[in-house]
C-alpha positions as CSV (number, residue, x, y, z in Angstrom):
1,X,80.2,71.6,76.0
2,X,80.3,75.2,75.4
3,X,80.3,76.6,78.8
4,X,83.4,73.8,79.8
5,X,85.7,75.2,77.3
6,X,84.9,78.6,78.4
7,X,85.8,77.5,81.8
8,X,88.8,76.0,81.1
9,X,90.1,79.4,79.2
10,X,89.0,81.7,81.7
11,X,90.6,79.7,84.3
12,X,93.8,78.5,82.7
13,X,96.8,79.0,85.0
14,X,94.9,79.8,87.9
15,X,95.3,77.8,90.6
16,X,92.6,77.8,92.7
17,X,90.5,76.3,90.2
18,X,90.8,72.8,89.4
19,X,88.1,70.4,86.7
20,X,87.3,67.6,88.6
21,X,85.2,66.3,85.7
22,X,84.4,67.4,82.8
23,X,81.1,68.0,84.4
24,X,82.2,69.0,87.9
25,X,84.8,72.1,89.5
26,X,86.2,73.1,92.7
27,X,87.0,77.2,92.7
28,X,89.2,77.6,96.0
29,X,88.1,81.3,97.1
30,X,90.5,83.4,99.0
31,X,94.7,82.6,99.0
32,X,95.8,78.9,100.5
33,X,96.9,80.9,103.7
34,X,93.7,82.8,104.3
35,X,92.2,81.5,107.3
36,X,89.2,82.5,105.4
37,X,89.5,80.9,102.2
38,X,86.8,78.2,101.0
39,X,86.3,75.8,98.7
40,X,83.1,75.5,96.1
41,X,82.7,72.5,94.0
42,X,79.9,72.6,91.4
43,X,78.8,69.6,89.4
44,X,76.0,69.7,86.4
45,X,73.3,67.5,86.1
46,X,72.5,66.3,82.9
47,X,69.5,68.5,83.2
48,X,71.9,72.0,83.7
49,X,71.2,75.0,83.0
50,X,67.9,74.1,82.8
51,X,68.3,72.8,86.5
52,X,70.5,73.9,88.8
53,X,73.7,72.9,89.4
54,X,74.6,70.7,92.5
55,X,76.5,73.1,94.4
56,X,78.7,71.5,97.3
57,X,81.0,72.8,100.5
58,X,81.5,69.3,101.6
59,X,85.1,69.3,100.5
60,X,87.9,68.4,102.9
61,X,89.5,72.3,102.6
62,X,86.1,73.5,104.6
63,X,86.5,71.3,107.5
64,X,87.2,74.1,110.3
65,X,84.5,76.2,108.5
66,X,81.2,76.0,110.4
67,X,78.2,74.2,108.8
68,X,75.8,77.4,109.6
69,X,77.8,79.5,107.6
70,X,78.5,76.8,104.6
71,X,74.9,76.8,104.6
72,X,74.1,80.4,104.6
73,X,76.7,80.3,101.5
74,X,74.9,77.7,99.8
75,X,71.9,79.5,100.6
76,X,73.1,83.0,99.1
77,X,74.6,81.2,95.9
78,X,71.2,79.3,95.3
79,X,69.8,82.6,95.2
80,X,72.2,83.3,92.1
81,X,71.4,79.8,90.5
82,X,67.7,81.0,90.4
83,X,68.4,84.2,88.8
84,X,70.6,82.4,86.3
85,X,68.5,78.9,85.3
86,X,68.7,78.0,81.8
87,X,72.5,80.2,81.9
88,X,76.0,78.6,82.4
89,X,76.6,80.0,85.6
90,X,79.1,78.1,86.9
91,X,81.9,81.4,86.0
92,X,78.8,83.5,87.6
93,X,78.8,81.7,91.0
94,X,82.8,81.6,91.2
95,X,83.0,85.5,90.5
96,X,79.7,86.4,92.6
97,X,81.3,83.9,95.9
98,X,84.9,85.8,94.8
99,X,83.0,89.1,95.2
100,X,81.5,88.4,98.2
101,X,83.8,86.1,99.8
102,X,84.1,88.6,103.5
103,X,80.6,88.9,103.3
104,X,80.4,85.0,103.2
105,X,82.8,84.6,105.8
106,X,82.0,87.4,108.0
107,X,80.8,85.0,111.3
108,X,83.5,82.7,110.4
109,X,85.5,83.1,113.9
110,X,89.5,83.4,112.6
111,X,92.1,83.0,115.8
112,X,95.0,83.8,113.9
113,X,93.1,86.5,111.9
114,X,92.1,88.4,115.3
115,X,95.0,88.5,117.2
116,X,97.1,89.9,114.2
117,X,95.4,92.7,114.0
118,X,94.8,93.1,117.9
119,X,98.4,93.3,117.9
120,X,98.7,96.1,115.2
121,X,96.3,98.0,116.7
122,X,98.3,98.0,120.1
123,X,101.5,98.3,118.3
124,X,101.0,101.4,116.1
125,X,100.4,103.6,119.0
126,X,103.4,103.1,120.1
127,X,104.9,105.3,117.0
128,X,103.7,108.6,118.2
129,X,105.4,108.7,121.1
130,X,108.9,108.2,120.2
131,X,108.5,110.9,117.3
132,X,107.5,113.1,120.4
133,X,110.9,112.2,122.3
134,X,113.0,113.5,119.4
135,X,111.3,117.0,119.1
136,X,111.7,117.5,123.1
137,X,115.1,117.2,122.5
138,X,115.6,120.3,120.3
139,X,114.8,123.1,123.1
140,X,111.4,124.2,123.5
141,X,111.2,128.6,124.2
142,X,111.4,128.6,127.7
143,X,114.5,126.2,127.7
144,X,116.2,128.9,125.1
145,X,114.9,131.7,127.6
146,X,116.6,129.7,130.2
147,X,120.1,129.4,128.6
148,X,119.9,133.0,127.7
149,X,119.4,133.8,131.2
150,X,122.2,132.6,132.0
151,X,124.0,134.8,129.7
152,X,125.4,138.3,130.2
153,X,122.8,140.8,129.5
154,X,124.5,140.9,125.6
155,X,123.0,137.9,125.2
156,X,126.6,135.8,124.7
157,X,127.7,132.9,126.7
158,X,130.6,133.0,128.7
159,X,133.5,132.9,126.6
160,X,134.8,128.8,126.3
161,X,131.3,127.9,127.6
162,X,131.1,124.9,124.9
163,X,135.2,124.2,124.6
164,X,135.6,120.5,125.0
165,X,138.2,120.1,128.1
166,X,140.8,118.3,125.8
167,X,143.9,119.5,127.3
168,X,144.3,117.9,130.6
C-alpha cells in the first residue's frame, strides 16, 4: 500500500502518531499535557479511497471531551473526506485536524486552561506599579524646588549638610 508507506515516513519519530494496523492510525493532536489535545483514529475499508475512511473519536484519550464537540469534529473532517474521495487522505485529515485543532476545540470547557490565564491576566498588572515606586524615588521638580529652598539664596546647602555623624 502506497499511501501506508508514505505514512509511516512522514510520521517516523513522531510520537503522536502511532499504526494500529496496517490499515488503521491514531494521530494524537495537540502535546500529551494539553488539556486540549485529541485523539483521531482512522481505519480503511477495503473500499478506501474510493469510500471514505472510518473516522473514529471513541478512543479512551477523548473521554473528558464532550460528544457534541467529537461530533462537530467528525462532522468538519467528513467534510474533508468528501473533498478528497478516491485520494489517500489519511496525512490530509491529520494535517487539516492539526491546523485546525483550536478551532475544533474551541467549546471544549478547559478548568486548568482558564484559570491559568485568569491568573496572568491579574498578575501582570501588578508590574506597572512597582516600576512607578522606583521613579518616585528619584525627586520629582518640586521636591528639588523644595531642597533648594531650603538653601541659602546661592543655592548651596549648609555646609556638612550630608556628613555622616561618624565621630561620636
Amino acid at each position: 500500500q502506497m499511501e501506508l508507506e508514505a505514512l509511516r515516513s512522514i510520521y517516523e519519530g513522531d510520537l503522536c502518531f502511532r499504526e494500529l494496523s496496517p490499515v488503521s492510525f491514531q494521530y494524537r493532536i495537540g502535546e500529551s499535557g494539553d488539556p486540549k489535545a485529541f485523539l483521531i483514529e482512522v481505519s480503511w475499508p477495503e473500499t478506501y479511497p474510493q469510500t471514505a475512511p472510518v473516522i473514529s473519536m471513541d478512543a479512551f484519550f477523548n473521554n473528558t471531551i464532550s460528544s457534541s464537540i467529537k461530533q462537530s469534529i467528525l462532522d468538519k473532517l467528513m467534510v474533508e473526506v468528501e473533498a478528497n474521495l478516491g485520494t489517500a487522505m489519511t496525512y490530509t485529515l491529520f494535517e487539516y485536524a492539526k491546523d485546525n485543532k483550536e478551532v475544533f476545540m474551541e467549546n471544549q470547557p478547559v478548568n486548568t486552561v482558564t484559570s491559568v490565564s485568569n491568573s496572568i491576566s491579574i498578575g501582570t498588572p501588578d508590574v506597572p506599579p512597582s516600576k512607578k515606586k522606583e521613579k518616585k524615588e528619584q525627586l520629582s521638580k518640586t521636591q528639588k524646588r523644595k531642597l533648594a529652598d531650603k538653601t541659602d539664596n546661592k543655592g548651596e546647602l549648609p555646609r556638612g549638610w550630608n556628613w555622616v555623624d561618624v565621630i561620636k
